[in-house]
Every structure is written in structure tokens, then in C-alpha cells.
PDB file of N, CA, C and O in Angstrom:
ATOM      1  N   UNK A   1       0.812  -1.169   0.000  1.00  0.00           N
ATOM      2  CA  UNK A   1       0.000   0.000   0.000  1.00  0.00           C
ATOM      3  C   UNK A   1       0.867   1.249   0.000  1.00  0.00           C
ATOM      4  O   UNK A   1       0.691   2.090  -0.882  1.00  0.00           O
ATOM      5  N   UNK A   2       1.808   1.422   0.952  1.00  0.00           N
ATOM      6  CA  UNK A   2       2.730   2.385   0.761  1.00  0.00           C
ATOM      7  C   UNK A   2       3.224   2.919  -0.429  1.00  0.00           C
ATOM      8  O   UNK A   2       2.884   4.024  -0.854  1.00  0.00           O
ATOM      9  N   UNK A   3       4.278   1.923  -1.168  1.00  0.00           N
ATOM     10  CA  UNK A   3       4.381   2.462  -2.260  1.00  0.00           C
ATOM     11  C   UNK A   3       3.500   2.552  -3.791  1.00  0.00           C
ATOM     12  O   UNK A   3       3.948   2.513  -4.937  1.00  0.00           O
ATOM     13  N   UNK A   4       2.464   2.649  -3.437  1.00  0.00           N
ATOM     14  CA  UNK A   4       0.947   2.709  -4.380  1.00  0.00           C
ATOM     15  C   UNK A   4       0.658   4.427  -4.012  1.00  0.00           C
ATOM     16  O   UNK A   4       0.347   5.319  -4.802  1.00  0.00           O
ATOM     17  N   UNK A   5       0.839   4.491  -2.834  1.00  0.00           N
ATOM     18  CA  UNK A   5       0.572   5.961  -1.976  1.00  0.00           C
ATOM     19  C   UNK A   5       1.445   6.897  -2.752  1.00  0.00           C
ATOM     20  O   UNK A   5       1.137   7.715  -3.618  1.00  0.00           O
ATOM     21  N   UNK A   6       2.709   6.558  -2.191  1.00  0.00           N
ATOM     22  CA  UNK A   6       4.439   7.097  -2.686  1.00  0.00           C
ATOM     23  C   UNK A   6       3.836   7.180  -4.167  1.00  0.00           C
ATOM     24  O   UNK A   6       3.142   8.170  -4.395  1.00  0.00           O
ATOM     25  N   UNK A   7       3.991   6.406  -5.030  1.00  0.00           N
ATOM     26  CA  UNK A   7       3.468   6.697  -6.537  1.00  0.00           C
ATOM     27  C   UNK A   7       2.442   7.478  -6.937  1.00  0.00           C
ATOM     28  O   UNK A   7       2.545   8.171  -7.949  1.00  0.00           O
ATOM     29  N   UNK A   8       1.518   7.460  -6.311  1.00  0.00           N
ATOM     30  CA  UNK A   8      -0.092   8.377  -6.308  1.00  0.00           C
ATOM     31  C   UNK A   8       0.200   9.931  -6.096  1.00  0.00           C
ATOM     32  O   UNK A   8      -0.591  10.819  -6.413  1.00  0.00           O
ATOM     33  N   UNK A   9       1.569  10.149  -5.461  1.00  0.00           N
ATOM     34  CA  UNK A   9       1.852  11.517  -4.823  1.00  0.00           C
ATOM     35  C   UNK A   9       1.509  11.842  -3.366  1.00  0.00           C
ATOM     36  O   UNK A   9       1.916  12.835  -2.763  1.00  0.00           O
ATOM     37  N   UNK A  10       0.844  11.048  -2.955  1.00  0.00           N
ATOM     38  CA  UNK A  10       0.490  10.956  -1.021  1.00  0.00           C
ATOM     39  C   UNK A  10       1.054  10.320   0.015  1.00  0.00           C
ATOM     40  O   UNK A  10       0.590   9.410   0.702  1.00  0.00           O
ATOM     41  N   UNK A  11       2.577  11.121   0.106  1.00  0.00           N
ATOM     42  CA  UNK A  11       3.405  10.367   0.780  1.00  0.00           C
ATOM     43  C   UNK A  11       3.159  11.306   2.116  1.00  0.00           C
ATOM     44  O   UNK A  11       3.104  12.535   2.141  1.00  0.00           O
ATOM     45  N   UNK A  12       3.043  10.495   3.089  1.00  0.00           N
ATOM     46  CA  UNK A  12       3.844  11.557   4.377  1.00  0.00           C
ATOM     47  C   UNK A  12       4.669  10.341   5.298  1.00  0.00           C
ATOM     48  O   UNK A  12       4.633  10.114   6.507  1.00  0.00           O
ATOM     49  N   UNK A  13       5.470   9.627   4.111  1.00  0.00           N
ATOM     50  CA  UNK A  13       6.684   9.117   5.051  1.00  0.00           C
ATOM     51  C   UNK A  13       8.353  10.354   4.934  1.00  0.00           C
ATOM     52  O   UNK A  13       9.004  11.155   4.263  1.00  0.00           O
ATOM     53  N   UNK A  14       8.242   9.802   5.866  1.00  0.00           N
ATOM     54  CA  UNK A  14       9.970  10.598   6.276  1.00  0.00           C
ATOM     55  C   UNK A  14      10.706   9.812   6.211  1.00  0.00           C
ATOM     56  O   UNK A  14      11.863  10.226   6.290  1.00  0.00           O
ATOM     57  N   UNK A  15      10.574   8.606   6.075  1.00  0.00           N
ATOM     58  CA  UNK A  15      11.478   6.675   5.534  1.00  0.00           C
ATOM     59  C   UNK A  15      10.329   5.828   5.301  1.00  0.00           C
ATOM     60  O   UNK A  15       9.328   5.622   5.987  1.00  0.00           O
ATOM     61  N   UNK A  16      10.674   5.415   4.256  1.00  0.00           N
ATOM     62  CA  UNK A  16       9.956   3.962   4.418  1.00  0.00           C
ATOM     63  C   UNK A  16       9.352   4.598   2.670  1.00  0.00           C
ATOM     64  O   UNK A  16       9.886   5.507   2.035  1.00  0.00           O
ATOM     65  N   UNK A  17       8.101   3.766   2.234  1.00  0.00           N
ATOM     66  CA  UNK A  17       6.918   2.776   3.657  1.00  0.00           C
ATOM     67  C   UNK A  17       7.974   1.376   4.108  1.00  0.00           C
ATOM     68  O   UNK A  17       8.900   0.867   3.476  1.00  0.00           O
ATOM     69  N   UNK A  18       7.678   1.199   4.797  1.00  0.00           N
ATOM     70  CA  UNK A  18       8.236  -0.292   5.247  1.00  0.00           C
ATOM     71  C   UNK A  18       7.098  -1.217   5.217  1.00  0.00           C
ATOM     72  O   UNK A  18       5.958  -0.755   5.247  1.00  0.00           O
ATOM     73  N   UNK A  19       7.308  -2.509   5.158  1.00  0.00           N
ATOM     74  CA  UNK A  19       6.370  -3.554   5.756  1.00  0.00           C
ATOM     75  C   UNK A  19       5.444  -3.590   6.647  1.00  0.00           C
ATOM     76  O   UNK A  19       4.473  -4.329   6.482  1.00  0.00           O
ATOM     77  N   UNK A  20       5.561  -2.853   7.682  1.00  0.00           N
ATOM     78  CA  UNK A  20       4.902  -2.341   8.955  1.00  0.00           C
ATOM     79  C   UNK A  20       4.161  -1.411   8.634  1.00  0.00           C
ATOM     80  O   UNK A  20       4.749  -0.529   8.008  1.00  0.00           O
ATOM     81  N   UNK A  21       2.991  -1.227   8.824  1.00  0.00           N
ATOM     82  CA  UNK A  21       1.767  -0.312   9.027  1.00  0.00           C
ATOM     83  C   UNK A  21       2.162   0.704  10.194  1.00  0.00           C
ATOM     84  O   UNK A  21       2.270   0.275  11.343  1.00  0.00           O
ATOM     85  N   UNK A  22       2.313   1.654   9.986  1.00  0.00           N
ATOM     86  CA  UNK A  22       2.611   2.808  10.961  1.00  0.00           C
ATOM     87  C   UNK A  22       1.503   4.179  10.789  1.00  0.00           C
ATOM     88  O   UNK A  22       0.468   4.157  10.121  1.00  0.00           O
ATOM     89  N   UNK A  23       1.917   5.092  11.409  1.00  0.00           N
ATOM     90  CA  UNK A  23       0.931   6.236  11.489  1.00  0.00           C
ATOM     91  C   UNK A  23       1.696   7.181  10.185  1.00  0.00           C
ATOM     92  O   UNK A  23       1.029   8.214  10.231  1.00  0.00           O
ATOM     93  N   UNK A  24       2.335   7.299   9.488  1.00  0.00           N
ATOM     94  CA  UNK A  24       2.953   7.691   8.328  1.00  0.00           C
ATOM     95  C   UNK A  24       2.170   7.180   6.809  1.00  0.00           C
ATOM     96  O   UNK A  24       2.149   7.661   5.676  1.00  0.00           O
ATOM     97  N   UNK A  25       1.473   5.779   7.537  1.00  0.00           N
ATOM     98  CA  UNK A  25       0.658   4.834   6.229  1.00  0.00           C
ATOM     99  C   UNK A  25      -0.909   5.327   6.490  1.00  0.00           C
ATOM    100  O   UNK A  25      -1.815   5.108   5.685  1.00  0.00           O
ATOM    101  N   UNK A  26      -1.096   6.112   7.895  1.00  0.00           N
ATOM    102  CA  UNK A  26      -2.433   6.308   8.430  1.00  0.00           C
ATOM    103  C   UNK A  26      -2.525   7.999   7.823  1.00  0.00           C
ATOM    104  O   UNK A  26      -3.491   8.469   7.220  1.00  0.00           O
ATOM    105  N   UNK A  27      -1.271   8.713   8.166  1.00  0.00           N
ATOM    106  CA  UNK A  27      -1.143   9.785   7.337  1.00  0.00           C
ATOM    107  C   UNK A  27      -1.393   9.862   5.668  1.00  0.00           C
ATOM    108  O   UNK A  27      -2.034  10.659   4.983  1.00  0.00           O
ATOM    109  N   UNK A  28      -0.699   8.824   5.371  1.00  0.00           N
ATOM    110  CA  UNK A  28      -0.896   9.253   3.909  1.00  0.00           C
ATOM    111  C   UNK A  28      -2.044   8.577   3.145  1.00  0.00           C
ATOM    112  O   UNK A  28      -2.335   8.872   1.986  1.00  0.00           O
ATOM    113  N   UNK A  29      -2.612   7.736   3.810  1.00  0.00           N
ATOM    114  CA  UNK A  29      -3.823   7.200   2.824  1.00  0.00           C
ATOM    115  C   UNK A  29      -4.696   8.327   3.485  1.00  0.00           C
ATOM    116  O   UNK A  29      -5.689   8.196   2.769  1.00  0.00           O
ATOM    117  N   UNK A  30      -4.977   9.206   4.235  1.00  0.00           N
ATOM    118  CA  UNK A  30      -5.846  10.144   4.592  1.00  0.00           C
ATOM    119  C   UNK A  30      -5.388  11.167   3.353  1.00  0.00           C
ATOM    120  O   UNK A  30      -6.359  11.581   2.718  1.00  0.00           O
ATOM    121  N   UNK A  31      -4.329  11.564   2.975  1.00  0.00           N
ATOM    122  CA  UNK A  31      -4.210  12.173   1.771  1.00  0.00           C
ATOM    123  C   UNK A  31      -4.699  11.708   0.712  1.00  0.00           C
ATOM    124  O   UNK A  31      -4.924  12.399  -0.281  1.00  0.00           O
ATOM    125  N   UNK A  32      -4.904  10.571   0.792  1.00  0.00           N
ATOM    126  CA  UNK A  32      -5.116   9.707  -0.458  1.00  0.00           C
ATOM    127  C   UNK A  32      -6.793  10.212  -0.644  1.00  0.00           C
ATOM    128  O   UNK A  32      -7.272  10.800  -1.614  1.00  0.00           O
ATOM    129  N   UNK A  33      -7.571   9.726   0.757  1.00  0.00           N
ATOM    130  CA  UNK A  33      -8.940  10.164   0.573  1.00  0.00           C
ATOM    131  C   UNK A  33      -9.156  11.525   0.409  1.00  0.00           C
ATOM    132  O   UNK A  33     -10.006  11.768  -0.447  1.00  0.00           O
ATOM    133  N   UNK A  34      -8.645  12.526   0.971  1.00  0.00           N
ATOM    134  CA  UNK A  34      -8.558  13.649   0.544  1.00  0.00           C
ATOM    135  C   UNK A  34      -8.769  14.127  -0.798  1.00  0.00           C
ATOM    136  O   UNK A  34      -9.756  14.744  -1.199  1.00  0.00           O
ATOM    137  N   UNK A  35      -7.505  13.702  -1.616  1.00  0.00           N
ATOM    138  CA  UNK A  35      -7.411  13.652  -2.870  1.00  0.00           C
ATOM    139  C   UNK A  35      -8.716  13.103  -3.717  1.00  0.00           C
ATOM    140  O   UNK A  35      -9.013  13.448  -4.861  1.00  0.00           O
ATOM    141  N   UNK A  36      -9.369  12.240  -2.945  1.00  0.00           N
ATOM    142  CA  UNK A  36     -10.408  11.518  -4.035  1.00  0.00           C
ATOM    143  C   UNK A  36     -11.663  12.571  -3.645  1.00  0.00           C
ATOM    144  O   UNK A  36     -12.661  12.529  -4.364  1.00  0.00           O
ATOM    145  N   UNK A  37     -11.633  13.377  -2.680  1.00  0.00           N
ATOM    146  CA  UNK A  37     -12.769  14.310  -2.142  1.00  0.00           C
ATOM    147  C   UNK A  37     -13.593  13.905  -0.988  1.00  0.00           C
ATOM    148  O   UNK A  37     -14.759  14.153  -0.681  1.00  0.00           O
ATOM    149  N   UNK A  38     -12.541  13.123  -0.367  1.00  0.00           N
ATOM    150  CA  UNK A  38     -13.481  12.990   0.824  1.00  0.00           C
ATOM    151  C   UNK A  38     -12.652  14.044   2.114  1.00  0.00           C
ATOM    152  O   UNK A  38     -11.448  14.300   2.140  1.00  0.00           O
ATOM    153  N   UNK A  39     -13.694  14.518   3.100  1.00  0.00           N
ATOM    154  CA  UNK A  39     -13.348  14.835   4.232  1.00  0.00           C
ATOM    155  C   UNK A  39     -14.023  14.364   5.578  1.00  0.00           C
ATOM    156  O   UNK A  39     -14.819  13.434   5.712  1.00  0.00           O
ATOM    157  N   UNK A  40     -13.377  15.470   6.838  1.00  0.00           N
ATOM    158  CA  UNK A  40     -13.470  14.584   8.256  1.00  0.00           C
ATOM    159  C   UNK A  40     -13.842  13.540   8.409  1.00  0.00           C
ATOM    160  O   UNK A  40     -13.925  13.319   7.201  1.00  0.00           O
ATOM    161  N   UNK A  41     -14.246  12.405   8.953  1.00  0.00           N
ATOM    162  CA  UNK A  41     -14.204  11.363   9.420  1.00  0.00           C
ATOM    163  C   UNK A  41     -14.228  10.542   8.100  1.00  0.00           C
ATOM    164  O   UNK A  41     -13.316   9.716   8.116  1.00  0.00           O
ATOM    165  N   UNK A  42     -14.894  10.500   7.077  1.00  0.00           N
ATOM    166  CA  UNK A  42     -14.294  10.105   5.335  1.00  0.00           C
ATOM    167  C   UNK A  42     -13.105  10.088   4.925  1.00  0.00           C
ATOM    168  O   UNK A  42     -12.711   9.255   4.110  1.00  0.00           O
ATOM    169  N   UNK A  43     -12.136  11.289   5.591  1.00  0.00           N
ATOM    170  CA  UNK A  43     -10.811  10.819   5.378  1.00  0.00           C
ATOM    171  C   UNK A  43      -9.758  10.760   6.042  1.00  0.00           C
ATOM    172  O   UNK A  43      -8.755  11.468   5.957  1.00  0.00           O
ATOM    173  N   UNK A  44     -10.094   9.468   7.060  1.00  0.00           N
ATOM    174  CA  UNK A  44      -9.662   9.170   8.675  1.00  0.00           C
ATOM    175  C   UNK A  44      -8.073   8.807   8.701  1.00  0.00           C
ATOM    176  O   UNK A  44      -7.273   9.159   9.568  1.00  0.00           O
ATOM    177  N   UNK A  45      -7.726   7.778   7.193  1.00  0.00           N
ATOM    178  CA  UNK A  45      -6.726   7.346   6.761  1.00  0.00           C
ATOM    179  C   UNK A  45      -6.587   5.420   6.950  1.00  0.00           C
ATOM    180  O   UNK A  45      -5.602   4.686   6.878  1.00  0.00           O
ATOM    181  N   UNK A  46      -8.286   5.073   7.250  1.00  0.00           N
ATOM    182  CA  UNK A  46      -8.399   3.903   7.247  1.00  0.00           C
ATOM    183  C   UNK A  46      -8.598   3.562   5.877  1.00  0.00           C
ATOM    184  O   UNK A  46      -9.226   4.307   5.124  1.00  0.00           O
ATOM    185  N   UNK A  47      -8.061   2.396   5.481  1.00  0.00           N
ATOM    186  CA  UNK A  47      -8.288   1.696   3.804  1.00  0.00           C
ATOM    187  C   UNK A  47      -9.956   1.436   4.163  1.00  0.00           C
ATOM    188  O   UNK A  47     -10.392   0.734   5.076  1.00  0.00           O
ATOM    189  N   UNK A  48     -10.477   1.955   3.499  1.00  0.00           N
ATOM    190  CA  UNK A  48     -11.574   1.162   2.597  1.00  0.00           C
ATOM    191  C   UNK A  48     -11.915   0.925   1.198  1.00  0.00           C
ATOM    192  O   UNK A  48     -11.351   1.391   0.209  1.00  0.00           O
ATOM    193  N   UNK A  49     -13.029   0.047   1.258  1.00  0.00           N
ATOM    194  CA  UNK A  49     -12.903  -0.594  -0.530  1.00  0.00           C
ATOM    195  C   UNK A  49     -13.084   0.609  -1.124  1.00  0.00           C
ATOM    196  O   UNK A  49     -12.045   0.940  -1.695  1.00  0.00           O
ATOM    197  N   UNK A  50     -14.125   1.570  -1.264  1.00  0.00           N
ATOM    198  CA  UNK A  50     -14.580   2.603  -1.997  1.00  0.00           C
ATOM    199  C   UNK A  50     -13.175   3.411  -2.367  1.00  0.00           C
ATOM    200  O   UNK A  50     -12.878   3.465  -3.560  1.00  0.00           O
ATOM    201  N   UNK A  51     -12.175   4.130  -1.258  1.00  0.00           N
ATOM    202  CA  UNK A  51     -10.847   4.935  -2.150  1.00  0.00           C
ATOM    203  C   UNK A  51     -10.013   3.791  -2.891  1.00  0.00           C
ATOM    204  O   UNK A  51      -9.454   3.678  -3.981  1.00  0.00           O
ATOM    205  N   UNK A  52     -10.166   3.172  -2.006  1.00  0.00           N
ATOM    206  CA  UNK A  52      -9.156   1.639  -2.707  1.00  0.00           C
ATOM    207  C   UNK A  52      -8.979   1.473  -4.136  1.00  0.00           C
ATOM    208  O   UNK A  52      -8.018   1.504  -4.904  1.00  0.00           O
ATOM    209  N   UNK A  53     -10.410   1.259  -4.248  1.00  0.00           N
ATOM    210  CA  UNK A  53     -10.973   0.902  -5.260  1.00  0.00           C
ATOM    211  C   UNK A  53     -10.737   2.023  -7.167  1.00  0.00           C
ATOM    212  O   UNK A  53     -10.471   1.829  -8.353  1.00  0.00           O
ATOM    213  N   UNK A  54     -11.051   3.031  -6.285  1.00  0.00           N
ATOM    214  CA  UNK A  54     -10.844   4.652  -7.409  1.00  0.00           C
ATOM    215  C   UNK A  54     -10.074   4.452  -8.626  1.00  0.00           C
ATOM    216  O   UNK A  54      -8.908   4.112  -8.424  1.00  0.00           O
ATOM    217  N   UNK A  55     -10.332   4.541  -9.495  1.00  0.00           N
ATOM    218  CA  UNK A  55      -9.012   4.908 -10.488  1.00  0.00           C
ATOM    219  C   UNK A  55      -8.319   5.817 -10.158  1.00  0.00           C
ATOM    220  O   UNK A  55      -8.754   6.786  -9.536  1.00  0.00           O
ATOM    221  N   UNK A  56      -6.828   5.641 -10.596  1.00  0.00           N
ATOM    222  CA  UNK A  56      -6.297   6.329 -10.548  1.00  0.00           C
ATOM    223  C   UNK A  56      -6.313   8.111 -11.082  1.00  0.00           C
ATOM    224  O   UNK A  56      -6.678   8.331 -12.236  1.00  0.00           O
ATOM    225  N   UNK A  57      -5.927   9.237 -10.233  1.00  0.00           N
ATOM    226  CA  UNK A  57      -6.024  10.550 -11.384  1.00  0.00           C
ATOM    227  C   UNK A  57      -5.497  10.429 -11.525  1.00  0.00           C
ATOM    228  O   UNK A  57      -4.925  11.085 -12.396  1.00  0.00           O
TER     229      UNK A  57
END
């Protein structure tokens, strides 16, 4: 997932992604929903199917 993020442009790692799920992967998939137009609690930075899912912009 990380580097899907990293490629998409919604990074907020400072290293990595690594293997490990951290708050850097919770940061940046919240950019991710962002990006697709979601906000507050819509874009918490939990995966769900619906951003998952998005085509790419």
C-alpha cells in the first residue's frame, strides 16, 4: 500500500513505507482520501474498498 501511496503523490513518510503499518501509512492514505474528495471522518486514513478501489487521477 505504501508504495501505491508514494506513486499516487500521497506520501507523508519521512522513511519507508516499510512492511509495517505505521501512522505515516495512516497519514498518507488520509491524503489519499482527501485527494479523491473525501473529508473529516471520510478521510480518517483507514483503507476502505470505496478509495481503494478509485481509479487512478
Amino acid at each position: 500500500m505504501g508504495r501505491r501511496l508514494v506513486a499516487e503523490g500521497c506520501s507523508r513518510y519521512e522513511e519507508g513505507p516499510s512492511p509495517d503499518r505505521s501512522e505515516a501509512d495512516r497519514r498518507s492514505y488520509a491524503l489519499w482520501q482527501q485527494k479523491q474528495g473525501f473529508s473529516g471522518k471520510d478521510a480518517d486514513g483507514i483503507p476502505g474498498k470505496v478509495t481503494w478501489d478509485r481509479p487512478k487521477s
